[in-house]
C-alpha positions in Angstrom: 0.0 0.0 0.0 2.6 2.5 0.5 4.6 1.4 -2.3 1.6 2.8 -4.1 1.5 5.7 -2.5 4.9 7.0 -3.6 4.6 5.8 -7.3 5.0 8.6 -8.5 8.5 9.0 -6.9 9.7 5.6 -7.9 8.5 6.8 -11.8 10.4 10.2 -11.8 13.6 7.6 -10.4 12.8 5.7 -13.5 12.2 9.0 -16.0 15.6 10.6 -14.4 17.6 7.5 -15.1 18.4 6.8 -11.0 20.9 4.1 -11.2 21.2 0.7 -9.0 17.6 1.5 -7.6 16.4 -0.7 -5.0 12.6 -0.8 -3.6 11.7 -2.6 -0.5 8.4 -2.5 1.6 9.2 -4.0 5.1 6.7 -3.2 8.1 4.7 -0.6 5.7 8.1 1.8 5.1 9.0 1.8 2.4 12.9 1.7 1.4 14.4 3.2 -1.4 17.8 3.4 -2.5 19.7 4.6 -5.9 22.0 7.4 -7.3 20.8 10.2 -9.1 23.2 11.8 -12.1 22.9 14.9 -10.0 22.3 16.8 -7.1 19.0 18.8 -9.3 17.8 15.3 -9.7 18.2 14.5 -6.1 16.3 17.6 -5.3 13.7 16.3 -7.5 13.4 13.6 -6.0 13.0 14.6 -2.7 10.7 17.2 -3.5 8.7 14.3 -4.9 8.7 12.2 -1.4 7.2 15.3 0.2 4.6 15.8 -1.9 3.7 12.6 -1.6 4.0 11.5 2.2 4.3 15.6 3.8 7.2 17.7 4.9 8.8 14.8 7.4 7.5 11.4 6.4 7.5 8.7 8.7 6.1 5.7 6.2 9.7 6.2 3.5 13.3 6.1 3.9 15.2 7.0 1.1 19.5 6.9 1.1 19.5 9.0 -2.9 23.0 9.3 -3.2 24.5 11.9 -6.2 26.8 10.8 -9.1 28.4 13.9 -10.1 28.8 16.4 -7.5 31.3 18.4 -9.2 28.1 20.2 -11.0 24.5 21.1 -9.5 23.1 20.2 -12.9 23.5 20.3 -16.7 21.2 22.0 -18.9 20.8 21.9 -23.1 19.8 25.3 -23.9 16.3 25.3 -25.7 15.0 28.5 -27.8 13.8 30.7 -26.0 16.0 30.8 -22.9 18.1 32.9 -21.5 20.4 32.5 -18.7 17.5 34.2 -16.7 15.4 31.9 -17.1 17.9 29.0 -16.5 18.4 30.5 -13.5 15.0 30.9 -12.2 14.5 27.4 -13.0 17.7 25.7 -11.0 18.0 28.1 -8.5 14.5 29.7 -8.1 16.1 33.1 -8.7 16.8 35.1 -12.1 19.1 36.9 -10.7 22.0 34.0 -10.2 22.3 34.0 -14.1 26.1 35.3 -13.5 26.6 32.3 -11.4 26.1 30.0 -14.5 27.6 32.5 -17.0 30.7 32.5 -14.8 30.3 28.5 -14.6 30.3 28.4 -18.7 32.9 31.4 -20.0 34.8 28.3 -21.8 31.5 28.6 -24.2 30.0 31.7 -23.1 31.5 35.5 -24.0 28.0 37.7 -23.4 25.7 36.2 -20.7 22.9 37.8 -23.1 23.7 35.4 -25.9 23.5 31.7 -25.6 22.1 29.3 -28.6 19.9 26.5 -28.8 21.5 23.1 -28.2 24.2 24.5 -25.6 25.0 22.5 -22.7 25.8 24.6 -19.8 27.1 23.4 -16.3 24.6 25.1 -13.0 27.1 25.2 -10.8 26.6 24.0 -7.3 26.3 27.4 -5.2 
């Protein structure tokens, strides 16, 4: 039953490519284990559980460890972005653009021109 209950968790595991995930339901908590490819996707993750079972849930324990911590995240630039945006997205706040345009000056000259297709690093902050 609470395996059902936190479906949706162990699908966004599955649609964010968590690797060596393990599942077990012993005494109605539920255990999950796995590494994300980052720490956004751990976020994710988590933000997923508490949607699910409430701020502190008592019926999931989750040990969601991160593959590459050198990097918050990785983003392919789409049209329409801008590092604004990007920013708003990964960090909740437009204003830590500079943060990823100082991240990505190996590709990036003007933090007001990126191009479709891009991969830039978000930086852990």
């Amino acid at each position: 039953m609470v395996k059902a209950k936190y479906q949706g968790v162990l699908d966004l595991g599955e649609k964010l490519g968590v690797k060596d995930g393990d599942v077990k339901e012993e005494n109605g908590v539920l255990h999950v284990n796995g590494t994300a490819v980052n720490q956004y996707h751990k976020n994710q993750l988590w933000d997923a559980i508490k949607e699910a079972g409430g701020e502190n849930p008592t019926d999931i324990v989750a040990d969601i460890k991160v593959e590459d911590t050198s990097v918050y995240a990785r983003h392919t630039v789409a049209s329409g972005d801008t590092l604004g945006k990007i920013a708003k997205h990964y960090y909740g706040d437009a204003m830590k653009y500079t943060k990823i345009f100082e991240a990505n000056t190996d590709i990036l000259k003007n933090p007001d021109v990126i191009h479709p297709d891009q991969e830039l690093i978000i930086p852990n902050l």
